[in-house]
C-alpha positions as CSV (number, residue, x, y, z in Angstrom):
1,X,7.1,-13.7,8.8
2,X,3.8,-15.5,7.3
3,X,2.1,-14.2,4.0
4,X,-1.5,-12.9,4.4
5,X,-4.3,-15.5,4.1
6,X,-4.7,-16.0,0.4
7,X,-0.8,-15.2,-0.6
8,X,1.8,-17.3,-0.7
9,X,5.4,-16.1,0.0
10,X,9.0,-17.8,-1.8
11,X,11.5,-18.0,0.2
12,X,15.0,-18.1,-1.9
13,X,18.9,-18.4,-1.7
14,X,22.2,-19.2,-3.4
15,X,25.1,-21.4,-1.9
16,X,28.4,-19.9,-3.5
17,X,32.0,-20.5,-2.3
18,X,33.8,-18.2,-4.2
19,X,35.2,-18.4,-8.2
20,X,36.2,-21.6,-9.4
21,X,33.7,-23.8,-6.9
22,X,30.1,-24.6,-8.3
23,X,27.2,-22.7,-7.5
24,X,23.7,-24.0,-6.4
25,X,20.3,-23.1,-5.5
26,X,17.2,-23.1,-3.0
27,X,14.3,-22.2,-2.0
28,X,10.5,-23.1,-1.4
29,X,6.6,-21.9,-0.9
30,X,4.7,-21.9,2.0
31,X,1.0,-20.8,2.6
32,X,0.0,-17.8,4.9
33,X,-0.3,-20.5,8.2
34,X,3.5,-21.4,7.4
35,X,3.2,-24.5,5.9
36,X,5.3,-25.9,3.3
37,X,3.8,-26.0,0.1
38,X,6.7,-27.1,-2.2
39,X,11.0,-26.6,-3.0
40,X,13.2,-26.9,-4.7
41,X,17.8,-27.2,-5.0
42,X,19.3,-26.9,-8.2
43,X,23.3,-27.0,-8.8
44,X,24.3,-24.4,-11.0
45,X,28.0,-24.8,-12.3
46,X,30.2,-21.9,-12.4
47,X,28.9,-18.6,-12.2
48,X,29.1,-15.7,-9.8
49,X,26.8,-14.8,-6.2
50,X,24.7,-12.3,-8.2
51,X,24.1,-15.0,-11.0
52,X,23.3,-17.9,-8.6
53,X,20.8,-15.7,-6.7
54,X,19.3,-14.9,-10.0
55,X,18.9,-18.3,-10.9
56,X,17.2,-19.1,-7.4
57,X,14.4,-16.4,-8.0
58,X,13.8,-17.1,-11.4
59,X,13.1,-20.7,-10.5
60,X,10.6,-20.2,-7.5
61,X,9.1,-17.8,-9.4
62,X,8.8,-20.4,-12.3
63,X,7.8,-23.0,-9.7
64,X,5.5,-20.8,-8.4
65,X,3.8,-20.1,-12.0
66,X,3.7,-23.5,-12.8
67,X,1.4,-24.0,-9.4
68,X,-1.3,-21.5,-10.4
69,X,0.0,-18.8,-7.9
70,X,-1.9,-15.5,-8.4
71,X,-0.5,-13.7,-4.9
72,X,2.7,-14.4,-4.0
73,X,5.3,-12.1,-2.0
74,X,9.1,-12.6,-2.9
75,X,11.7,-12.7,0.1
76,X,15.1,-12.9,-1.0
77,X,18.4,-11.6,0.9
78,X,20.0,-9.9,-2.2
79,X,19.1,-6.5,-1.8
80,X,21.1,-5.7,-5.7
81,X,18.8,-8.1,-7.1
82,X,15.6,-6.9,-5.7
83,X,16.0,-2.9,-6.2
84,X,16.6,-4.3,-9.7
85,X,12.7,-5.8,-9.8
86,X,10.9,-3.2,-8.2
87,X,12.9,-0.5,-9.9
88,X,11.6,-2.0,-13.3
């Protein structure tokens, strides 16, 4: 689903295997037409699925910052991790 005109939405995600493999993480921006804006990977190391999606939010959100992005709407599939930001 598109943002509203005006807002842009981040789409992020984690890769994990399971304990012992190394985690990594993705995501990216696009504008209210669909449009790619800009993404981003990043291998983790070792860490657990909560802790790899973390680290994919916090870095679109950071990437997002860092592009002067005043409306943005988060979409991420980790339903712990999002209660947790809306709850506080």
């Amino acid at each position: 689903m598109q943002p509203p005109i005006g807002w842009v939405k981040l789409n992020c995600d984690e890769a994990w295997k399971g304990y012992g493999t190394l985690a990594r993480c993705a995501g990216l921006l696009r504008d209210s037409d669909g449009r790619w804006i800009k993404g981003y990977f990043k291998r983790i190391g070792m860490c657990d699925v909560f802790h790899a999606e973390i680290w994919g939010m916090y870095l679109g959100l950071d990437m997002a910052w860092r592009e002067n992005t005043t409306h943005i709407i988060v979409e991420s599939d980790s339903k712990i991790l999002v209660d947790m930001i809306v709850e506080n």
